[in-house]
Structure formats: C-alpha cells, structure tokens
VEXSE-499608 format. One record per residue: y, x, z of N, C-alpha, C in turn; chain; residue number from 1. Coordinates in nm, 2 decimals. Layout:
BEGIN
+--------+--------+--------+--------+--------+--------+--------+--------+--------+-------+-----+
!   n_py !   n_px !   n_pz !  ca_py !  ca_px !  ca_pz !   c_py !   c_px !   c_pz ! kette !  nr !
+--------+--------+--------+--------+--------+--------+--------+--------+--------+-------+-----+
!      Y !      X !      Z !      Y !      X !      Z !      Y !      X !      Z !     A ! NUM !
...
+--------+--------+--------+--------+--------+--------+--------+--------+--------+-------+-----+
***
This chain:
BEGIN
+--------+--------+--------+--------+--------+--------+--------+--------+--------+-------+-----+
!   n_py !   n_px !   n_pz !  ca_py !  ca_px !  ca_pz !   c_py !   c_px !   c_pz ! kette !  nr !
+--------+--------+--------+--------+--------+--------+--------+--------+--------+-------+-----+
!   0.13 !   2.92 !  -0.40 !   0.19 !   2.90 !  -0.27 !   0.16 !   2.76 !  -0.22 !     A !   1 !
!   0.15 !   2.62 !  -0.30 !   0.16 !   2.52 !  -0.27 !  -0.01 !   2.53 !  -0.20 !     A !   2 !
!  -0.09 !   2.60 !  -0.28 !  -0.24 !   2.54 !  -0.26 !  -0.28 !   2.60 !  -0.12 !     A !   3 !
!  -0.23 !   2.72 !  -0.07 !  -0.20 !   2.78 !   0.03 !  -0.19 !   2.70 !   0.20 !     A !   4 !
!  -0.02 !   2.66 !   0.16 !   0.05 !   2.57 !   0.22 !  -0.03 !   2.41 !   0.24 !     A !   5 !
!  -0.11 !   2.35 !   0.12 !  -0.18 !   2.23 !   0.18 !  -0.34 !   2.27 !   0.30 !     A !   6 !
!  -0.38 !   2.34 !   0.24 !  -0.49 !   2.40 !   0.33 !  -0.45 !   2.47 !   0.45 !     A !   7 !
!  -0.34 !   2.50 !   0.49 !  -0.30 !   2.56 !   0.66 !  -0.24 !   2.40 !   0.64 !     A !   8 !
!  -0.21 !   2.30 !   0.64 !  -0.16 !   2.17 !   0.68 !  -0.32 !   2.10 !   0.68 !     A !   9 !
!  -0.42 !   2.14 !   0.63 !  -0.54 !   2.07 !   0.67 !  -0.58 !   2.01 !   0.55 !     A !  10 !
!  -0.55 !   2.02 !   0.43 !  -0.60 !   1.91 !   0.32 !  -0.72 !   2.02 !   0.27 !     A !  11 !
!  -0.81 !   1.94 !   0.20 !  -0.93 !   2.04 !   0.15 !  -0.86 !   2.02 !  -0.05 !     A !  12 !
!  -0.85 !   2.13 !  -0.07 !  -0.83 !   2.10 !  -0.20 !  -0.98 !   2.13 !  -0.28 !     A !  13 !
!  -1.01 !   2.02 !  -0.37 !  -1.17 !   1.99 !  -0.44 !  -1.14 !   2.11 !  -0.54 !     A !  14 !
!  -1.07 !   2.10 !  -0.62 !  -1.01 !   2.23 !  -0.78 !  -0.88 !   2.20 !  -0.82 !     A !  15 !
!  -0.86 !   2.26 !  -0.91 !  -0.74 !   2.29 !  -0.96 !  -0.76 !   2.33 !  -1.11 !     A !  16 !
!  -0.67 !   2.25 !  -1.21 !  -0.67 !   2.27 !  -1.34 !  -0.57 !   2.36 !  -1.44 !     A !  17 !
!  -0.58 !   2.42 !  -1.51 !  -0.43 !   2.52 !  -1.55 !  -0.39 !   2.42 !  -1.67 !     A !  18 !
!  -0.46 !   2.35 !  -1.71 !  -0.43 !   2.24 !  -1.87 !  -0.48 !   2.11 !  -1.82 !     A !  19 !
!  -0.40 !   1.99 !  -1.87 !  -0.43 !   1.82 !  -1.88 !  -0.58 !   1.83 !  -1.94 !     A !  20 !
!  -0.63 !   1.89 !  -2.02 !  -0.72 !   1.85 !  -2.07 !  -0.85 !   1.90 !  -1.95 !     A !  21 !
!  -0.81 !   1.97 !  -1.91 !  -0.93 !   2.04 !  -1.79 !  -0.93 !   1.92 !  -1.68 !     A !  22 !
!  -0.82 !   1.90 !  -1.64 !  -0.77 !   1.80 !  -1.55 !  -0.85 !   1.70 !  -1.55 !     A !  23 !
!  -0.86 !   1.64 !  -1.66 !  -0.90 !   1.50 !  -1.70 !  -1.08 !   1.58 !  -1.69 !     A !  24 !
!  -1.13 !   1.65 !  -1.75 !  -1.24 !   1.66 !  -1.74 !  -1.33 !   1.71 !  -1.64 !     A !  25 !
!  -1.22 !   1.76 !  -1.50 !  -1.30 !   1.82 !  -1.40 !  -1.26 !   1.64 !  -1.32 !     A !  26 !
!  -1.17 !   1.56 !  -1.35 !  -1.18 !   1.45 !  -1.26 !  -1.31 !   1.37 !  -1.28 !     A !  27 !
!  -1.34 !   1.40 !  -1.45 !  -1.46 !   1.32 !  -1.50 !  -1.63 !   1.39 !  -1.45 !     A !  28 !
!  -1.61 !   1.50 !  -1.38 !  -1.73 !   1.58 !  -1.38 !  -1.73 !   1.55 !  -1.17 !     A !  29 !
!  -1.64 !   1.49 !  -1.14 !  -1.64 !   1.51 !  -0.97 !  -1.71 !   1.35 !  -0.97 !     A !  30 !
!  -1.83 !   1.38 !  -0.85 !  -1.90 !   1.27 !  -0.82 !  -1.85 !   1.19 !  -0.71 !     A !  31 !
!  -1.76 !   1.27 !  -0.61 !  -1.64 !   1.20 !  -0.50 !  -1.54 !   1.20 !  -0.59 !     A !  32 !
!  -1.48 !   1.12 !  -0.60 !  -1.33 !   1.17 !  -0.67 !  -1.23 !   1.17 !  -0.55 !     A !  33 !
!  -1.11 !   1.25 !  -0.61 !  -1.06 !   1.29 !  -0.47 !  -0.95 !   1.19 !  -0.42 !     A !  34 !
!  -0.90 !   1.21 !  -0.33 !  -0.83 !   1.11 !  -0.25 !  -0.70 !   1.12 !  -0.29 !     A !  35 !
!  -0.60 !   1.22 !  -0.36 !  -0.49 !   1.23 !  -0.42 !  -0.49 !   1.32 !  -0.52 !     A !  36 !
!  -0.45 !   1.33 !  -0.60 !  -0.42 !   1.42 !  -0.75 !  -0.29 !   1.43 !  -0.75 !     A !  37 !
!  -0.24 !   1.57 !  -0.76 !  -0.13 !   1.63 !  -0.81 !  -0.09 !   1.67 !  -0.91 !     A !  38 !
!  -0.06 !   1.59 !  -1.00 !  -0.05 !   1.62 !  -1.17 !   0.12 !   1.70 !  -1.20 !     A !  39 !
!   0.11 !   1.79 !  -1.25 !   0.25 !   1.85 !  -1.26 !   0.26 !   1.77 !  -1.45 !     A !  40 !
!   0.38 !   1.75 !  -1.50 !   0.42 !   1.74 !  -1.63 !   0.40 !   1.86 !  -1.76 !     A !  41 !
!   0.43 !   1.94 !  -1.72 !   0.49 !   2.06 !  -1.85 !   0.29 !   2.16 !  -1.80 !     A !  42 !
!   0.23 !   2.08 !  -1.89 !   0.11 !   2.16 !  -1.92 !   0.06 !   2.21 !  -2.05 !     A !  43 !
!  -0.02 !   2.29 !  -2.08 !  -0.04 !   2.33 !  -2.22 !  -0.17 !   2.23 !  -2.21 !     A !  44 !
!  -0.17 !   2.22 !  -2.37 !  -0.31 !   2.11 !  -2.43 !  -0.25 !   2.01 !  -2.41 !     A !  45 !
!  -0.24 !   1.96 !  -2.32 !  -0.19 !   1.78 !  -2.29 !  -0.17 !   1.77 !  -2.13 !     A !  46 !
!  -0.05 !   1.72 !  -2.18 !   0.06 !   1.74 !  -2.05 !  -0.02 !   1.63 !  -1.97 !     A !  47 !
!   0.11 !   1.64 !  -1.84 !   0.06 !   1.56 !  -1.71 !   0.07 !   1.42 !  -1.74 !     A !  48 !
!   0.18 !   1.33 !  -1.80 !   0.18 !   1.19 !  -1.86 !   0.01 !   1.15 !  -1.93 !     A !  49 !
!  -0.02 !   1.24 !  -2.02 !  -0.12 !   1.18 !  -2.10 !  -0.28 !   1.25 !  -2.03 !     A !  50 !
!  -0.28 !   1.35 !  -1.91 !  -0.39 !   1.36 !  -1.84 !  -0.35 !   1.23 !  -1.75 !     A !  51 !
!  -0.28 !   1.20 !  -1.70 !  -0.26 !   1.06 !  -1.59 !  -0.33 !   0.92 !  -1.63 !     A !  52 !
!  -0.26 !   0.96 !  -1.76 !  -0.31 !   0.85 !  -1.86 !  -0.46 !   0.80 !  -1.86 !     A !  53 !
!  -0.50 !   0.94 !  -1.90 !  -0.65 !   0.91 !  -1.92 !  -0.73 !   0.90 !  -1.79 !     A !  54 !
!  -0.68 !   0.92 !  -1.71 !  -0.79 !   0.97 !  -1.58 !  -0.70 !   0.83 !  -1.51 !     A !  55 !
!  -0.64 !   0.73 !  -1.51 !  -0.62 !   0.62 !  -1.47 !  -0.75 !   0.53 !  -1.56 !     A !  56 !
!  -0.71 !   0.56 !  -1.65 !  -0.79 !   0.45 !  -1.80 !  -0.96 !   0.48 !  -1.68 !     A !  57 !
!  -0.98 !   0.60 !  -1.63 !  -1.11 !   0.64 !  -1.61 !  -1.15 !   0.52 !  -1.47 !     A !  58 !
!  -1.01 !   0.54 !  -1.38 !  -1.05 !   0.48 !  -1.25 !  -0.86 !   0.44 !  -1.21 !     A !  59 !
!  -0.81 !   0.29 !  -1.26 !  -0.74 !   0.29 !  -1.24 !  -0.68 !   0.28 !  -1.09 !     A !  60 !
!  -0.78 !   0.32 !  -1.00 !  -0.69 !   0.32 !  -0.84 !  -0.68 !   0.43 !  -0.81 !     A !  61 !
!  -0.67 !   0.55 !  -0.90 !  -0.68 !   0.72 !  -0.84 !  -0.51 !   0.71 !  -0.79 !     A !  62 !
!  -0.49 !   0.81 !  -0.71 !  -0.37 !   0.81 !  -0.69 !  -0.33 !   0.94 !  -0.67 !     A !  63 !
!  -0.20 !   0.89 !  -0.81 !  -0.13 !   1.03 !  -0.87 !   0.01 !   1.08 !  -0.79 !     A !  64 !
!   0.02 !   1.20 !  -0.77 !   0.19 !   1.23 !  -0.75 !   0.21 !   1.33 !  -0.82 !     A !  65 !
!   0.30 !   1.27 !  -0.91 !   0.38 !   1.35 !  -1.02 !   0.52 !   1.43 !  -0.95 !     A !  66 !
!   0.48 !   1.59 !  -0.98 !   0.56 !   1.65 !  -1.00 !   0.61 !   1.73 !  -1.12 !     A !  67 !
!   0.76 !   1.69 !  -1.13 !   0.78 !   1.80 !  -1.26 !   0.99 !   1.78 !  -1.24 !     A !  68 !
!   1.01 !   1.89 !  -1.31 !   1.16 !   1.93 !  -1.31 !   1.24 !   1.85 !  -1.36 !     A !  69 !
!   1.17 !   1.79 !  -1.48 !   1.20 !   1.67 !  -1.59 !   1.21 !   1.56 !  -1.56 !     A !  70 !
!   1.36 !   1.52 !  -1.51 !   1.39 !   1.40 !  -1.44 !   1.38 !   1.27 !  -1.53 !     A !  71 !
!   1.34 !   1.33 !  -1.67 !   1.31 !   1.20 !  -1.78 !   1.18 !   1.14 !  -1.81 !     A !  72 !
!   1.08 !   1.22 !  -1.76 !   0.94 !   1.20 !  -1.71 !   0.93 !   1.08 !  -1.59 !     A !  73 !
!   1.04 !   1.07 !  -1.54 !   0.98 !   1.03 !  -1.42 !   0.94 !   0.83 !  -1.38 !     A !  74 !
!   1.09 !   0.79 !  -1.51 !   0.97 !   0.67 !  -1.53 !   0.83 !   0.61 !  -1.60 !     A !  75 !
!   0.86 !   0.71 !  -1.73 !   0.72 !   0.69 !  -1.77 !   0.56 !   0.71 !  -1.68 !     A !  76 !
!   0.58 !   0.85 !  -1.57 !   0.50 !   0.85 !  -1.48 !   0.48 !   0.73 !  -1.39 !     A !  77 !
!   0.56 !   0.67 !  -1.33 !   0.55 !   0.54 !  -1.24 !   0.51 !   0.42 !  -1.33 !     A !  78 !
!   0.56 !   0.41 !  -1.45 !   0.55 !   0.31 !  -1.51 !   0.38 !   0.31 !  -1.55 !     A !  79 !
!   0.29 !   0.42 !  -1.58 !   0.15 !   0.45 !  -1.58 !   0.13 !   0.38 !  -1.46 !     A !  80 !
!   0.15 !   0.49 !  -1.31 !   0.09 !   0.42 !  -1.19 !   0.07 !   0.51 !  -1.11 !     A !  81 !
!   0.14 !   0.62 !  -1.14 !   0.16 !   0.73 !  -1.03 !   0.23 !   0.66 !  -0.90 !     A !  82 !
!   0.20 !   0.72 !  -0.78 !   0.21 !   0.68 !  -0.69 !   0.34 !   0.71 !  -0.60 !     A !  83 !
!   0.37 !   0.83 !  -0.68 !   0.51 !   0.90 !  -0.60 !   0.53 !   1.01 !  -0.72 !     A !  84 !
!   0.63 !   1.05 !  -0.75 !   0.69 !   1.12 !  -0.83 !   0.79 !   1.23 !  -0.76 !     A !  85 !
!   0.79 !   1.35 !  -0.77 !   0.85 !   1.47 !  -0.64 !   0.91 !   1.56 !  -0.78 !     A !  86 !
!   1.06 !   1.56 !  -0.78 !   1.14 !   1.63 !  -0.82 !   1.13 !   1.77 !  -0.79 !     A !  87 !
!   1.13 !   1.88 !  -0.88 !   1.11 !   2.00 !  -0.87 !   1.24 !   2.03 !  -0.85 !     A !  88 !
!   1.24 !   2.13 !  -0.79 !   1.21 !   2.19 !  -0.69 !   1.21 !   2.08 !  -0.55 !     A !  89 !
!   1.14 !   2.06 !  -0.43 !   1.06 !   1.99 !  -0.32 !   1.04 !   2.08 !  -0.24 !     A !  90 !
!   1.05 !   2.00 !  -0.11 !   1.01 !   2.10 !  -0.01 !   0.85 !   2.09 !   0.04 !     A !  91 !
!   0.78 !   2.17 !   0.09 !   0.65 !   2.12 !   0.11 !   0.62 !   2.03 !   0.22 !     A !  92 !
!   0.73 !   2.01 !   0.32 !   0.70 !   1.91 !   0.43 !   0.71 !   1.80 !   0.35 !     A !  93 !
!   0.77 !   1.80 !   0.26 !   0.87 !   1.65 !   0.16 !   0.71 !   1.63 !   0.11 !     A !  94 !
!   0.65 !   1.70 !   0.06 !   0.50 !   1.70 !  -0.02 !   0.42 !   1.67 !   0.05 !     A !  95 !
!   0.37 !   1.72 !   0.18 !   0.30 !   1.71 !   0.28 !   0.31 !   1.56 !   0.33 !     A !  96 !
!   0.40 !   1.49 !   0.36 !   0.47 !   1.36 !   0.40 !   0.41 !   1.25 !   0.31 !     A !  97 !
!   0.45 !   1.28 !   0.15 !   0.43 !   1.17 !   0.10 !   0.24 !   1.17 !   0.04 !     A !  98 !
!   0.18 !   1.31 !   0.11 !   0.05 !   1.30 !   0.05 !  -0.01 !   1.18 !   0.19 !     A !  99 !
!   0.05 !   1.22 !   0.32 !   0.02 !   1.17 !   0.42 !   0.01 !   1.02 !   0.41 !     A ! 100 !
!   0.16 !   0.98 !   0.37 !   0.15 !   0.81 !   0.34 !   0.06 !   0.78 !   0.23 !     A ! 101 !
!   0.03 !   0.84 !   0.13 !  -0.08 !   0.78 !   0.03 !  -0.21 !   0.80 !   0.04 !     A ! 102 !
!  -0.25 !   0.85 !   0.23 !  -0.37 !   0.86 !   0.27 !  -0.38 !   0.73 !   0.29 !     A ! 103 !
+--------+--------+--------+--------+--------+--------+--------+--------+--------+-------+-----+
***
C-alpha cells in the first residue's frame, strides 16, 4: 500500500528489499544512490538497526527514516543517524511530509 501511495504522491521508488541483508546490498549495487531510504526494524537476516548501520558505514550522509512498532528501537536508530523515525502505525500524509522535509 505504502509503495502505491508514494508513487501517486510523485516519488520514484528505485527497489525494495524483503531482508537487511538485501537492503544493504542493493544500496551497494546502485550507482545513484537514492535520495531517502526507508528502512523498517523487524526484518529477517538482519534487521533494520544493523542494515542502517552498514549502509551509513557505506555513505555516511544517506538518509534513513526508520519505521517500526518498536518504540525501543527508536533511539538506537537516531543515535546511528537516521533522519526521522515514524511510529507504526503513521499516516501516509505524516510519511509523505517528513520524506518532503528531508528532500
């Protein structure tokens, strides 16, 4: 629904990863890198903290917004260098907004 909803608001989405470890490796295989990353927390292989992790270590000015349910995630994500952190459940204007400001 979300990827849906960003593309009728106008964003081009580059891909989409179902695991951290895919994540980290399709950011490492893109020769633009993209202009925001949406990393969710609760992934299989290696969650959203330690794909953030590595794909900062890669280019630390990417900019992350963490979403996840897990309100105890949420400073370790900022404290990495995520850019905005969005509490599950969010509305998509609420998402749309803050992808806007970290244009």
């Amino acid at each position: 629904m979300y990827k849906k909803m960003l593309k009728i608001s106008g964003f081009n989405i580059v891909n989409t990863a179902t695991n951290g470890e895919e994540a980290v490796e399709l950011y490492k295989s893109f020769l633009v890198k993209p202009d925001i990353i949406l990393m969710d927390h609760r992934m299989p292989i290696k969650n959203g903290v330690e794909a953030a992790k590595e794909i900062l270590q890669i280019d630390k000015s990417s900019k992350i917004i963490f979403a996840s349910a897990d309100q105890n995630v949420k400073e370790t994500a900022m404290a990495l260098g995520a850019i905005d952190f969005k509490e599950k459940p969010f509305t998509m204007k609420k998402l749309i907004n803050n992808i806007q400001k970290a244009l």
